[in-house]
C-alpha positions in Angstrom: 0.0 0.0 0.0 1.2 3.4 -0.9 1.7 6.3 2.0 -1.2 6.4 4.6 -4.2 8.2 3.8 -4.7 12.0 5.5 -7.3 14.3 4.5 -9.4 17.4 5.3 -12.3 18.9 4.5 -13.7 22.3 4.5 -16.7 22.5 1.7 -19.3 20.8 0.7 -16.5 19.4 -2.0 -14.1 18.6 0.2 -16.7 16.5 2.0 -18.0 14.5 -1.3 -14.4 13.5 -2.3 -14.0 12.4 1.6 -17.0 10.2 1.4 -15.5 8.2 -1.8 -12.5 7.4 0.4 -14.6 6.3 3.3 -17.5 4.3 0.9 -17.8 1.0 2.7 -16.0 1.9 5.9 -17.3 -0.3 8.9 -17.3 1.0 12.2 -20.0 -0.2 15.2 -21.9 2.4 18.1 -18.7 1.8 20.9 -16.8 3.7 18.3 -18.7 6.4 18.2 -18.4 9.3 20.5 -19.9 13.0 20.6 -17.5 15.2 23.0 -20.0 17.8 23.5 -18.2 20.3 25.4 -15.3 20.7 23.2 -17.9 20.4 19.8 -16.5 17.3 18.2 -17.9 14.1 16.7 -15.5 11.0 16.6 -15.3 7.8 14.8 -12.5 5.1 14.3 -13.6 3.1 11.2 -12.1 0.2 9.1 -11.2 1.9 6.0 -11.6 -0.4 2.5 -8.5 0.8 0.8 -10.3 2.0 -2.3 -7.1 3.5 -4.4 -5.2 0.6 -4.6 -6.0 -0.3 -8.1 -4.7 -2.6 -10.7 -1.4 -1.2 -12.4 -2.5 -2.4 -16.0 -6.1 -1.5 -16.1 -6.9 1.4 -13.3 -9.6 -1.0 -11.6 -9.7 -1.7 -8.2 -8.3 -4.8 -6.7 -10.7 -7.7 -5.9 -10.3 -10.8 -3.2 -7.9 -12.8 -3.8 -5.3 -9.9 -5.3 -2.3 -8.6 -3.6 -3.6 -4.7 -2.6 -7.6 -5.8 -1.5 -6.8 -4.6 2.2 -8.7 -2.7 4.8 -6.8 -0.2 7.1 -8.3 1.8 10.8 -8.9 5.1 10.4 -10.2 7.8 12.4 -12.5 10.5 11.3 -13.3 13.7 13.2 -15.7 17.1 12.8 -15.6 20.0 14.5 -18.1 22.5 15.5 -20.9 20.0 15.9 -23.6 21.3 17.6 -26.1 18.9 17.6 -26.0 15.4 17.2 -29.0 12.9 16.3 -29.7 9.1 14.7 -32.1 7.5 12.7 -32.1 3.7 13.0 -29.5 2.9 15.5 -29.8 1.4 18.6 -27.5 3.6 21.7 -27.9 0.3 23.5 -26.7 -1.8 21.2 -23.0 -1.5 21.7 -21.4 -3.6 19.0 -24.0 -3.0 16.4 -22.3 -2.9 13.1 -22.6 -0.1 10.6 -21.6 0.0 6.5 -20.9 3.6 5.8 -22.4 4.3 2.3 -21.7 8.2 2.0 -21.4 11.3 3.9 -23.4 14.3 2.6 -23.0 18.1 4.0 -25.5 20.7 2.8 -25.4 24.1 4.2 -28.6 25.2 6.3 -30.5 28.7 6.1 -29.1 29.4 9.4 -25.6 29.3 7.8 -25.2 26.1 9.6 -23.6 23.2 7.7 -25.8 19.3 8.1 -23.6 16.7 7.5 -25.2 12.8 7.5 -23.5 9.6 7.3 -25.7 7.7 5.8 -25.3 3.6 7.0 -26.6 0.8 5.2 -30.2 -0.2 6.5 -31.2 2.9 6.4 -29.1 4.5 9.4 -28.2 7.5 9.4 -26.6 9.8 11.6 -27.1 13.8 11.5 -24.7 16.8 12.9 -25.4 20.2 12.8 -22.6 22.1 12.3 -21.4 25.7 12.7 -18.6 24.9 10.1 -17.5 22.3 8.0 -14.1 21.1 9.4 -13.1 17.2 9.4 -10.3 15.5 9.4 -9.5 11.7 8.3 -6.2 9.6 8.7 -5.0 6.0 8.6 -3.8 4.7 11.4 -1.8 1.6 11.9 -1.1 -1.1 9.4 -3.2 -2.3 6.5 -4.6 -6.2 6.3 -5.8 -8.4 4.0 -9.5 -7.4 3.5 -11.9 -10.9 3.6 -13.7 -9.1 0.2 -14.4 -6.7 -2.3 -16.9 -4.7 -1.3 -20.1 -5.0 -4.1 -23.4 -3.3 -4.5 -26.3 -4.0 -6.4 -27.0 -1.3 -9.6 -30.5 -0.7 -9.9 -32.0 1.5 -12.6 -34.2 4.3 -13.1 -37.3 2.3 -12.0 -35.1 0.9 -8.8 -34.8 -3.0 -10.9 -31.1 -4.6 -10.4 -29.2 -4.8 -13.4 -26.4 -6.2 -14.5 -23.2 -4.1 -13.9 
């Protein structure tokens, strides 16, 4: 794997090109923590290491290649004012959740909403003075047990074939 992953994000932008790094991430609720009094939202993840991609064609790796890894990471916002869920459990410590995307959309208020959206419909919601996050690898990478896959479905919400 090439040099460990650090990014940050200040836009709307910066937050969409975040997301695509994070697609797939895993993470459960004991990883999760809202430090209200100093305004920030933190979440250790396991990373799918998206950019290794085949040398010849560009494609990403799939199981059973050298480079289909997973690696921690840990993932930060500032300025969060308000935190609330959709769909997940506080009780339910080790309750697993897929990170599909994260989306930030500023607010009337000029307050920033950023969700993470989790598979099953999760979601969790931040209201934010500011977009300011940070994301970095952490550790060493491993093999990853698959590719992550996802069904395409088209206009009318049918699966097709990719």
């Amino acid at each position: 794997m090439s040099d460990k992953l650090k990014l940050m994000a200040q836009d709307t932008e910066d937050v969409t090109i975040m997301s695509a790094y994070l697609q797939d991430a895993v993470t459960n609720i004991n990883e999760i923590v809202f430090q209200s009094k100093s305004h920030r939202f933190v979440l250790m993840l396991s990373r799918y290491v998206w950019e290794n991609r085949c040398p010849e064609t560009g494609k990403p790796l799939v199981e059973g290649k050298e480079g289909c890894t997973r690696i921690r990471c840990g993932l930060h916002f500032d300025g969060v004012l308000n935190v609330s869920s959709q769909h997940i459990s506080p009780n339910t410590k080790d309750q697993a959740l897929e990170l599909l995307a994260i989306e930030a959309f500023e607010m009337d208020e000029g307050q920033y909403e950023i969700e993470l959206v989790f598979s099953g419909d999760a979601i969790i919601r931040l209201t934010c003075e500011m977009i300011s996050a940070q994301m970095q690898d952490m550790g060493e990478a491993w093999p990853a047990h698959c590719h992550p896959k996802h069904k395409i479905l088209d206009a009318l919400g049918k699966e097709k074939s990719p």
